[in-house]
Backbone atoms as SQL, in Angstrom:
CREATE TABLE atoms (id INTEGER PRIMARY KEY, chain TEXT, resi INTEGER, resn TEXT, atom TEXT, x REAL, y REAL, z REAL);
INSERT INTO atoms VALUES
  (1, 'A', 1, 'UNK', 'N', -42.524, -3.956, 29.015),
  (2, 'A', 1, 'UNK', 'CA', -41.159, -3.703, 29.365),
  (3, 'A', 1, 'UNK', 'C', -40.521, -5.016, 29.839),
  (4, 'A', 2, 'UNK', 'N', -39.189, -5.459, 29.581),
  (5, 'A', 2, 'UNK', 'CA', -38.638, -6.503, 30.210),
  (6, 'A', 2, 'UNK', 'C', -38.633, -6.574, 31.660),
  (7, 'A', 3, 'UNK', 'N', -38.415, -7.623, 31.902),
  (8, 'A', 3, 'UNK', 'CA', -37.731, -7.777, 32.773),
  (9, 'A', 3, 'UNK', 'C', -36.126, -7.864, 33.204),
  (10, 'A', 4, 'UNK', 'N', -35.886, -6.859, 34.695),
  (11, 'A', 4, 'UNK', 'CA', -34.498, -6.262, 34.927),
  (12, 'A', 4, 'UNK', 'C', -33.554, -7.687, 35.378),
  (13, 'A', 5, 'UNK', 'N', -32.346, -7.832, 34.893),
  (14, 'A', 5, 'UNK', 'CA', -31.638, -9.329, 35.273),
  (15, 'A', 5, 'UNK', 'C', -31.285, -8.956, 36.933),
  (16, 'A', 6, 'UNK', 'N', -31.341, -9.964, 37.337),
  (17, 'A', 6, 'UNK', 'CA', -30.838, -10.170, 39.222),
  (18, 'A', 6, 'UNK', 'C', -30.293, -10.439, 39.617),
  (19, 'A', 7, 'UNK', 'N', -29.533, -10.261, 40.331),
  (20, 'A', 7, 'UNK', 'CA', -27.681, -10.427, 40.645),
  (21, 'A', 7, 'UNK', 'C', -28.280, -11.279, 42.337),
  (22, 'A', 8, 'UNK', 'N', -28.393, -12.303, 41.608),
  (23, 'A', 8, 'UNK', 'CA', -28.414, -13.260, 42.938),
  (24, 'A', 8, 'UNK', 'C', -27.326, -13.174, 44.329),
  (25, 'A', 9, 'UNK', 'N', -27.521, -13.176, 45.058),
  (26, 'A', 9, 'UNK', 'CA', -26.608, -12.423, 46.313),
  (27, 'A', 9, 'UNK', 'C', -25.994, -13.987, 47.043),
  (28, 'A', 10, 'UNK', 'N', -27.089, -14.938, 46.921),
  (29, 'A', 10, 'UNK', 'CA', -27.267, -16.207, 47.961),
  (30, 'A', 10, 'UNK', 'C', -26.076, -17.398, 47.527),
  (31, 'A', 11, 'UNK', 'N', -26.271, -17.240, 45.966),
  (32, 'A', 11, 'UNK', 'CA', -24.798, -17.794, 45.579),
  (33, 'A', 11, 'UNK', 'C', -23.715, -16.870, 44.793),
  (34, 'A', 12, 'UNK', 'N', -23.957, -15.971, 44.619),
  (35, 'A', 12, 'UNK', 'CA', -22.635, -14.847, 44.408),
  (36, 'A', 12, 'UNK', 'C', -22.643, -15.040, 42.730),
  (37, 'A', 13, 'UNK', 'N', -23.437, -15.570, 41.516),
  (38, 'A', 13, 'UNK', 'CA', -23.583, -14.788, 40.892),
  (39, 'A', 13, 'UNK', 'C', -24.488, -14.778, 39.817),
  (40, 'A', 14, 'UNK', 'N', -24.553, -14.371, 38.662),
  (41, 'A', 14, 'UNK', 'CA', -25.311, -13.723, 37.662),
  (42, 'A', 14, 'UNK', 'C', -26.915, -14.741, 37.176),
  (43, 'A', 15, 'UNK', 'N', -27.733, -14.713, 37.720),
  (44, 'A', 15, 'UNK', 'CA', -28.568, -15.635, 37.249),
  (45, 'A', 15, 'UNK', 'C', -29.179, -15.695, 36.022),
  (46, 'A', 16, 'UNK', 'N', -28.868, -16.611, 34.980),
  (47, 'A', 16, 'UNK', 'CA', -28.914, -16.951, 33.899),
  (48, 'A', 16, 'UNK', 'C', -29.831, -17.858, 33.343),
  (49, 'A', 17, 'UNK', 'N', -30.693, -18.309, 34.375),
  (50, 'A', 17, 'UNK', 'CA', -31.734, -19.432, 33.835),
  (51, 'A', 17, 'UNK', 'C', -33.089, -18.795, 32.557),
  (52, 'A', 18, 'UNK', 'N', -33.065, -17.182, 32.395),
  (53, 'A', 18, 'UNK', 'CA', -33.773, -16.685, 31.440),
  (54, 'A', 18, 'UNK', 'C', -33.358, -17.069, 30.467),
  (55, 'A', 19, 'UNK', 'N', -33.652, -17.430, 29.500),
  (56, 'A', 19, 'UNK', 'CA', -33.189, -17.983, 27.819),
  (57, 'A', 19, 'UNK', 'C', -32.606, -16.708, 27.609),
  (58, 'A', 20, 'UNK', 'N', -33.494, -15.305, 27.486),
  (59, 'A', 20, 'UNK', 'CA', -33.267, -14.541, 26.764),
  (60, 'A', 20, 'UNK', 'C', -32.138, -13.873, 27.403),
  (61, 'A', 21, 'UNK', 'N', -31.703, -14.010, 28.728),
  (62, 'A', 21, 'UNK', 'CA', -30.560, -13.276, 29.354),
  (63, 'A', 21, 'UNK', 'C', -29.532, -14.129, 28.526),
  (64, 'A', 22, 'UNK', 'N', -29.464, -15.076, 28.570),
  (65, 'A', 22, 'UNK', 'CA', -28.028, -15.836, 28.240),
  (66, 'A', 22, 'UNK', 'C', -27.530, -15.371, 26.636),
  (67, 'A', 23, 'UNK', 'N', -28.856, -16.249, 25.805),
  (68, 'A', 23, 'UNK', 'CA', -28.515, -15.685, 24.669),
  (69, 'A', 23, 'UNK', 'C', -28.412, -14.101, 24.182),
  (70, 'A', 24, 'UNK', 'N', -28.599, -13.282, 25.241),
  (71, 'A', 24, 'UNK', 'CA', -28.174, -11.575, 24.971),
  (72, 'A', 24, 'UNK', 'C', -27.194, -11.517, 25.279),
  (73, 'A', 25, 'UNK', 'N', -26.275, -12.001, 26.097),
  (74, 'A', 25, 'UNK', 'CA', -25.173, -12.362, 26.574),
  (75, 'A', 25, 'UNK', 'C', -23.925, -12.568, 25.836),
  (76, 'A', 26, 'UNK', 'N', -24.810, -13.814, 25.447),
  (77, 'A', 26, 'UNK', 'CA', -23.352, -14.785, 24.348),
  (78, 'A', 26, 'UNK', 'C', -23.389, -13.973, 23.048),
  (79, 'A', 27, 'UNK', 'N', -24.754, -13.061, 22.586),
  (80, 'A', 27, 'UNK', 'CA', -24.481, -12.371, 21.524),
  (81, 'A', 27, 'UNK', 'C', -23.385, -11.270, 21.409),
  (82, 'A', 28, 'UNK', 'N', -23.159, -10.684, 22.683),
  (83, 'A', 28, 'UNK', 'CA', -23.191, -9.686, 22.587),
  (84, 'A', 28, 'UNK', 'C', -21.366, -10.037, 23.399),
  (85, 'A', 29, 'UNK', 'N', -21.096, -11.403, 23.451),
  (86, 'A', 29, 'UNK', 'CA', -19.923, -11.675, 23.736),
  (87, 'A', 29, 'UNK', 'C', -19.531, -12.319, 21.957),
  (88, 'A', 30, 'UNK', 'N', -20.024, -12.448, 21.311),
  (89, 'A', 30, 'UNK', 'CA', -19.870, -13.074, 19.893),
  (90, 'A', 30, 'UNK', 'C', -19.384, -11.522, 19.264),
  (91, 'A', 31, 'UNK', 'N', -20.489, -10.715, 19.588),
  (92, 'A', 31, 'UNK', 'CA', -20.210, -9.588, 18.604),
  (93, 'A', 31, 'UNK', 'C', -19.058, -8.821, 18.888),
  (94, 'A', 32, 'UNK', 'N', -18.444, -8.474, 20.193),
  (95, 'A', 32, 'UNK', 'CA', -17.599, -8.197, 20.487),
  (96, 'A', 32, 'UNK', 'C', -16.141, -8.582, 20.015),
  (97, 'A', 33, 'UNK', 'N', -16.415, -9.814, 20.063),
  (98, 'A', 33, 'UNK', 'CA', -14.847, -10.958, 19.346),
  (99, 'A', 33, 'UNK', 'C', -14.726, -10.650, 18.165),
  (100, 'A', 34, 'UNK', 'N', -16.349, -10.410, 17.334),
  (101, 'A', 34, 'UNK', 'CA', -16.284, -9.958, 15.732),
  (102, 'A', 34, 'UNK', 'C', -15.803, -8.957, 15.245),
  (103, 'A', 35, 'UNK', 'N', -16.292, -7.565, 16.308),
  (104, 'A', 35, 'UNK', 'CA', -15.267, -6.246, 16.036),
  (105, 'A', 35, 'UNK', 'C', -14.134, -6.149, 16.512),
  (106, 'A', 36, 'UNK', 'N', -14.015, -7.199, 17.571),
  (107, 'A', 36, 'UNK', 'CA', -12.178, -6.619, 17.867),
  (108, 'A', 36, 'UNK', 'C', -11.548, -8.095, 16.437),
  (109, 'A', 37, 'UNK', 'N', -11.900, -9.258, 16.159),
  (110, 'A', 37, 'UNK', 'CA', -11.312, -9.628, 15.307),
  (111, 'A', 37, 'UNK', 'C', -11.419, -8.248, 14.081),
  (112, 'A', 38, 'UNK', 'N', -11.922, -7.686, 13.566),
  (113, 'A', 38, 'UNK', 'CA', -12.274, -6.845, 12.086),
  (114, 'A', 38, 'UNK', 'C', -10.746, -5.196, 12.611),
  (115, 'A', 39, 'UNK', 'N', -10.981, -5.066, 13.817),
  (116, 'A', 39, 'UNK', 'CA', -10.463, -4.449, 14.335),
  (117, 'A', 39, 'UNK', 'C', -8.740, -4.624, 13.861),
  (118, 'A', 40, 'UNK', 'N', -8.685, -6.039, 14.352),
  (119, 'A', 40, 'UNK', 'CA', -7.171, -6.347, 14.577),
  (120, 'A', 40, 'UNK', 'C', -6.970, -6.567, 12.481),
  (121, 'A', 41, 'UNK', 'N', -7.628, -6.950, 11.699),
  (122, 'A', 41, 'UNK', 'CA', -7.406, -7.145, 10.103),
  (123, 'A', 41, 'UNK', 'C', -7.382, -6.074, 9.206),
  (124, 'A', 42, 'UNK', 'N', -7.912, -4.801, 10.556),
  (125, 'A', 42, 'UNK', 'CA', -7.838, -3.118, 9.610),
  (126, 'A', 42, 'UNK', 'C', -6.542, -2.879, 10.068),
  (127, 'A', 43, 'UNK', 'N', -6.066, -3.173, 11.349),
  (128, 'A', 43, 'UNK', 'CA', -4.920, -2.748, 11.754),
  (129, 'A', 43, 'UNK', 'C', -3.697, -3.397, 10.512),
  (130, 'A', 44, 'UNK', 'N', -3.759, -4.595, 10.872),
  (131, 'A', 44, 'UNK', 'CA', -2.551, -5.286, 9.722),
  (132, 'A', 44, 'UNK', 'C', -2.734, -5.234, 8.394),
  (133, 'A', 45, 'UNK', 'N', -3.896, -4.470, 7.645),
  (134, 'A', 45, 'UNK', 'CA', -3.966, -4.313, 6.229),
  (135, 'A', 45, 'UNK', 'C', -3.647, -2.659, 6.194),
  (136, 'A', 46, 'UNK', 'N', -3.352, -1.710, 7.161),
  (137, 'A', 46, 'UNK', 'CA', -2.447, -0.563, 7.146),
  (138, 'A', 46, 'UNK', 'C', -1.462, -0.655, 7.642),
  (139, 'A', 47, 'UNK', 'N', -0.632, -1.685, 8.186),
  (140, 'A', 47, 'UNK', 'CA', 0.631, -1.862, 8.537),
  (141, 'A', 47, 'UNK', 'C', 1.175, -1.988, 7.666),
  (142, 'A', 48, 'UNK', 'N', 0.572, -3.329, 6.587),
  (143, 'A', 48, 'UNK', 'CA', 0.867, -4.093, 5.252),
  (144, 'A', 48, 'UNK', 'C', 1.320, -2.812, 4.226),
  (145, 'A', 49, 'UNK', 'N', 0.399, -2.202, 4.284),
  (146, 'A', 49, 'UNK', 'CA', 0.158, -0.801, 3.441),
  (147, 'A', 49, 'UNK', 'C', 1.350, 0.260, 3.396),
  (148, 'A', 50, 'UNK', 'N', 1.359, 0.364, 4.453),
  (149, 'A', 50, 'UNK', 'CA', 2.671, 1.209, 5.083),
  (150, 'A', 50, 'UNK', 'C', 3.866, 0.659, 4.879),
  (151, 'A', 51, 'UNK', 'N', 4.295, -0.497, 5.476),
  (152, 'A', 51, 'UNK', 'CA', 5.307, -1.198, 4.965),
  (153, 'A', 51, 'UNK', 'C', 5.592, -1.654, 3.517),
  (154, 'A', 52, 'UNK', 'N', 4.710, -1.560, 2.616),
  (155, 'A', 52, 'UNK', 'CA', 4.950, -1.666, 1.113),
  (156, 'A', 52, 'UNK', 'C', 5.077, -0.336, 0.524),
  (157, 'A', 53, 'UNK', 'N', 4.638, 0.501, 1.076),
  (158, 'A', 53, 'UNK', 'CA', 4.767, 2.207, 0.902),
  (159, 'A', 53, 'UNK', 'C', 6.615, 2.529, 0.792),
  (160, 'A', 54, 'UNK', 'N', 6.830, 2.127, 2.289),
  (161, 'A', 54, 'UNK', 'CA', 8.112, 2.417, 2.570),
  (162, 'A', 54, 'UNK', 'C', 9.346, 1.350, 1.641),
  (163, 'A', 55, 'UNK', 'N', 8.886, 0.567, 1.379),
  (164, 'A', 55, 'UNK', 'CA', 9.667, -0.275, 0.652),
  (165, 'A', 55, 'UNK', 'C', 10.090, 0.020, -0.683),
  (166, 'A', 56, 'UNK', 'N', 8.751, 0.944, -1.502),
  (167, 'A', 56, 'UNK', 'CA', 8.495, 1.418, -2.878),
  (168, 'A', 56, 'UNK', 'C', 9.513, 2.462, -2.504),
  (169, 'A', 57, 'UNK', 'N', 9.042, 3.470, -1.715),
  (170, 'A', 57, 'UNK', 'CA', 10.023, 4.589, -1.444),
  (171, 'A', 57, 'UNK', 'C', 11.382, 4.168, -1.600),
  (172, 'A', 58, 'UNK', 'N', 11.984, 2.950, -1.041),
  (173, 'A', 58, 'UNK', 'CA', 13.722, 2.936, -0.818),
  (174, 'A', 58, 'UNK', 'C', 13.776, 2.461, -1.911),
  (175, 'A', 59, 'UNK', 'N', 13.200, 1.440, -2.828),
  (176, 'A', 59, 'UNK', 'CA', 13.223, 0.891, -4.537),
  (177, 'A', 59, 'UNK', 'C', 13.890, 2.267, -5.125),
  (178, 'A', 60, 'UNK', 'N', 12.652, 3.068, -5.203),
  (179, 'A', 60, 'UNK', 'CA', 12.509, 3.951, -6.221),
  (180, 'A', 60, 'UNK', 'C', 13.750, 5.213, -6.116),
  (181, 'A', 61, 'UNK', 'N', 14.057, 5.289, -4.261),
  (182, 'A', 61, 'UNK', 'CA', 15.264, 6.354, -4.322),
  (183, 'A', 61, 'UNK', 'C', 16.341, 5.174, -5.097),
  (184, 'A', 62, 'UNK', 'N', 16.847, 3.914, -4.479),
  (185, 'A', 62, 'UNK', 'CA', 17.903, 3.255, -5.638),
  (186, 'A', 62, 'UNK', 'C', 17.962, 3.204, -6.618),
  (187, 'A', 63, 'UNK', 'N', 16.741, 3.451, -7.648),
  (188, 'A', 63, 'UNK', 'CA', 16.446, 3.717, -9.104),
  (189, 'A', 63, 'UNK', 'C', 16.783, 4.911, -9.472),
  (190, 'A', 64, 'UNK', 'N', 16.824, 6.075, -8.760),
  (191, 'A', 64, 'UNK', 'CA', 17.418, 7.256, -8.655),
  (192, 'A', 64, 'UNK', 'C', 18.409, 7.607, -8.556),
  (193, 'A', 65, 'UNK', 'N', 18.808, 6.747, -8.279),
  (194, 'A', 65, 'UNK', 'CA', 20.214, 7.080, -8.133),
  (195, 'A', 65, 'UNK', 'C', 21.175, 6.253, -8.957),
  (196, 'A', 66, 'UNK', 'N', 20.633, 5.261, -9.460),
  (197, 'A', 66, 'UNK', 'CA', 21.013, 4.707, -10.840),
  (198, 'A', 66, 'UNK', 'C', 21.062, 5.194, -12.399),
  (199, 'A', 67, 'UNK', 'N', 19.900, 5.935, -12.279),
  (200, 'A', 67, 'UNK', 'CA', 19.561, 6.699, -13.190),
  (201, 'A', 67, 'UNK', 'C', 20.553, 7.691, -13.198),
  (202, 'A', 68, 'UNK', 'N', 20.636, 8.161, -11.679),
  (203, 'A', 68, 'UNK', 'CA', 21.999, 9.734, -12.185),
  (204, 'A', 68, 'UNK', 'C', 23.065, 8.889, -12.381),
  (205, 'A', 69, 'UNK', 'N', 23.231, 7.817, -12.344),
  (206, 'A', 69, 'UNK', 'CA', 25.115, 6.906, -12.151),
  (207, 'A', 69, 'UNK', 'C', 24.955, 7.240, -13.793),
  (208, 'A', 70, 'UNK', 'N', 24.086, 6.647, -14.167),
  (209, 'A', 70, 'UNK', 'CA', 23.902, 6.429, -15.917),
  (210, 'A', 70, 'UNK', 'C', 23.791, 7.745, -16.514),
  (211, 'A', 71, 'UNK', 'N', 23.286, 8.890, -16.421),
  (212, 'A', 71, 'UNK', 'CA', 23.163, 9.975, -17.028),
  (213, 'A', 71, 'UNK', 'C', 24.938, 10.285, -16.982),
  (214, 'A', 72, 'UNK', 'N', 25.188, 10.834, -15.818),
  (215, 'A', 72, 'UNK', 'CA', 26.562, 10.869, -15.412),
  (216, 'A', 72, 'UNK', 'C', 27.703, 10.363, -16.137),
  (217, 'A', 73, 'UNK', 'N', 27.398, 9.216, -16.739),
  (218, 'A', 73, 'UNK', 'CA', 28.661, 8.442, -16.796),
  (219, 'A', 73, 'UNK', 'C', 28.463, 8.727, -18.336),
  (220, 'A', 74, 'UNK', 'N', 27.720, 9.516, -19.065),
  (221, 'A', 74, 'UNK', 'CA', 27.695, 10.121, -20.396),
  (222, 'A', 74, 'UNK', 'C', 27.648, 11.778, -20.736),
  (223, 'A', 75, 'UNK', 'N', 28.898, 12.262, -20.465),
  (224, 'A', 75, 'UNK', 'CA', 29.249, 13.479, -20.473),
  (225, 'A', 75, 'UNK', 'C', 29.365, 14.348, -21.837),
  (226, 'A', 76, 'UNK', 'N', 29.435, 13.777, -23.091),
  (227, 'A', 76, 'UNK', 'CA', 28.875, 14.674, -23.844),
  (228, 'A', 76, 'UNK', 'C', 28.058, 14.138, -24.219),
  (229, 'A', 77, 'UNK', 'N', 26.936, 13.445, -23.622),
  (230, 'A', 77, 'UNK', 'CA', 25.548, 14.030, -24.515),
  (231, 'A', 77, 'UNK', 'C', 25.270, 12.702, -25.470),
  (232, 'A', 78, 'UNK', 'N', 25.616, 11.430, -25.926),
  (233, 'A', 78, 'UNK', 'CA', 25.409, 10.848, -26.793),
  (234, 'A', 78, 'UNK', 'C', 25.153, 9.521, -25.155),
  (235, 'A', 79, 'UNK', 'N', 23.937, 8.960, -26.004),
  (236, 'A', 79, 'UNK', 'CA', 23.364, 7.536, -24.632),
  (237, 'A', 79, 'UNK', 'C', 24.261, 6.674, -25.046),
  (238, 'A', 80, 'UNK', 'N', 24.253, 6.235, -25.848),
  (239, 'A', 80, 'UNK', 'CA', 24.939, 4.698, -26.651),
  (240, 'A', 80, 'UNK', 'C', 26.229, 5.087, -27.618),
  (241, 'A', 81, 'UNK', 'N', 27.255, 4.537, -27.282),
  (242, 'A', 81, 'UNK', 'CA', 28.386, 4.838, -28.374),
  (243, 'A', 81, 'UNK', 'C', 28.186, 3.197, -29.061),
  (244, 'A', 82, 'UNK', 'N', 27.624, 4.170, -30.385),
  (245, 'A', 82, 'UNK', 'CA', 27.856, 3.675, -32.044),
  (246, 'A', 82, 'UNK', 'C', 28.619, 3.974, -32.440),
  (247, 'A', 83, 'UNK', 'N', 29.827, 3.663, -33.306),
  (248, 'A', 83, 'UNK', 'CA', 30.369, 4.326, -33.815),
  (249, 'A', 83, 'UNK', 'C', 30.049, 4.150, -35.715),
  (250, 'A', 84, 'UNK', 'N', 28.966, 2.792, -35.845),
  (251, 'A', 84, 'UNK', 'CA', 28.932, 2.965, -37.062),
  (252, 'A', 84, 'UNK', 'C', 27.696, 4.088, -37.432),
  (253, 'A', 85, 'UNK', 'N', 26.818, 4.284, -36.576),
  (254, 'A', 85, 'UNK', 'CA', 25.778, 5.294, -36.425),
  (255, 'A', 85, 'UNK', 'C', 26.315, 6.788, -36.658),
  (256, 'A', 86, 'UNK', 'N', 27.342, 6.963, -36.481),
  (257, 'A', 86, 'UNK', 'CA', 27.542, 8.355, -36.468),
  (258, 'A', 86, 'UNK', 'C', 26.832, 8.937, -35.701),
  (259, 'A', 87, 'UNK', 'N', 27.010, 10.617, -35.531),
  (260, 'A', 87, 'UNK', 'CA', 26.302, 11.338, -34.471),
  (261, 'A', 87, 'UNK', 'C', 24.896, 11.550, -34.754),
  (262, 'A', 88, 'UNK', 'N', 23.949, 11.152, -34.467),
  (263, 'A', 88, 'UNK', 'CA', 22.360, 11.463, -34.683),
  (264, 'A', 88, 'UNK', 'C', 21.657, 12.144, -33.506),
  (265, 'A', 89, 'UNK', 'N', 20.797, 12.530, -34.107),
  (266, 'A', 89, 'UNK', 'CA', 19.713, 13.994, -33.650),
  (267, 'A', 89, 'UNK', 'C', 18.500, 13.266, -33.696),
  (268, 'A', 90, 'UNK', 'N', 17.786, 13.622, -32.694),
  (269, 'A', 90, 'UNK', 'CA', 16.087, 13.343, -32.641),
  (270, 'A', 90, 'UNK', 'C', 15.797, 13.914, -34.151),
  (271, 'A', 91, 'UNK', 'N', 16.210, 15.368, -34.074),
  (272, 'A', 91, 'UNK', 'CA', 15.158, 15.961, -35.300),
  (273, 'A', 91, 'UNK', 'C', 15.755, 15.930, -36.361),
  (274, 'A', 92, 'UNK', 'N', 16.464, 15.231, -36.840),
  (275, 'A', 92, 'UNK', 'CA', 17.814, 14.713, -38.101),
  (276, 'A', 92, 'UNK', 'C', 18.402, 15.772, -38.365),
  (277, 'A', 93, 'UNK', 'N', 19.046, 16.443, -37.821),
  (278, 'A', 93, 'UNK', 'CA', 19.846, 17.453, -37.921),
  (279, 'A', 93, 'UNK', 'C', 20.100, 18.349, -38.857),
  (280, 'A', 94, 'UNK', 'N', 20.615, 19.228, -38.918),
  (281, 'A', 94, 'UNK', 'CA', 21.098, 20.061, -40.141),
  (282, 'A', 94, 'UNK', 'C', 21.073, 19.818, -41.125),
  (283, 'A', 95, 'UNK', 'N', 19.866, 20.082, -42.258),
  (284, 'A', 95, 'UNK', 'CA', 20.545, 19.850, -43.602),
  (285, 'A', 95, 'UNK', 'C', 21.427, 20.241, -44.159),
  (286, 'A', 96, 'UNK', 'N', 21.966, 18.986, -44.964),
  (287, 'A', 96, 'UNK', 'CA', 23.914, 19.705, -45.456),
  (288, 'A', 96, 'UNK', 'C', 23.653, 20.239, -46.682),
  (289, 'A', 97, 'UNK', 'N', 22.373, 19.859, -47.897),
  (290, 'A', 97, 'UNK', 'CA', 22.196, 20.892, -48.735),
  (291, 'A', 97, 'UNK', 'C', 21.399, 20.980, -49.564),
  (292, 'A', 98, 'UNK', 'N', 20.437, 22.066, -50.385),
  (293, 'A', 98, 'UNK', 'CA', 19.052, 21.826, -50.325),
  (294, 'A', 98, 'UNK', 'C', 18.891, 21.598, -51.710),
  (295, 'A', 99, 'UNK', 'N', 17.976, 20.760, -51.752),
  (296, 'A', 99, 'UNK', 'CA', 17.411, 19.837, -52.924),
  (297, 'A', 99, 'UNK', 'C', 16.854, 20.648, -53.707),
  (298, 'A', 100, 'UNK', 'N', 17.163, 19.956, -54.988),
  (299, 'A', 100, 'UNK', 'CA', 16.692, 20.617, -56.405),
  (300, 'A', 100, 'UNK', 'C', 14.800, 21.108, -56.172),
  (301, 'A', 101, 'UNK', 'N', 14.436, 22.345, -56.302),
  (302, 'A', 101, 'UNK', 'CA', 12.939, 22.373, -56.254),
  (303, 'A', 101, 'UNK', 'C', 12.407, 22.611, -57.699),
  (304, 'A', 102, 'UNK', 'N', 11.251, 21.542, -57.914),
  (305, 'A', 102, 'UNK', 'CA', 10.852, 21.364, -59.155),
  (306, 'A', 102, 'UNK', 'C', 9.659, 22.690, -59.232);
């Protein structure tokens, strides 16, 4: 079993002349700095996170609302005025009259 560390009374404090006290010490003051540094780089890589979240969000409502300006601002129904295009249909519209069948 180790030996218990001794809180020297005669000069008021921690006696440290054991190798192995000190270096348990400084480890365990090293490791500490290591999780609160890892600590503080989880914190600001979900801040980061969050704040690019919220940013996408206000993008994407202004894209929304661009999108209705543009739908909107074409009230019957045709995206692009051609006028040498004439009126066209996805599914080519109505045939006007039916072909000779051989």
């Amino acid at each position: 079993m180790a030996p218990t560390v001794q809180w020297v009374t005669g000069k008021g404090d921690l006696s440290v002349s054991d190798p192995s006290t000190y270096w348990l010490t400084v480890t365990n003051i090293v490791l500490g700095l290591v999780t609160l540094i890892g600590c503080a780089a989880v914190a600001i890589g979900v801040l980061q996170e969050l704040a690019a979240r919220a940013k996408k969000r206000v993008a994407m409502s202004h894209l929304d609302r661009e999108v209705t300006d543009l739908v909107a601002s074409f009230s019957d129904g045709h995206a692009f005025h051609t006028p040498s295009l004439g009126v066209t249909m996805a599914d080519g519209g109505e045939e006007l009259g039916k072909k000779e069948e051989r």
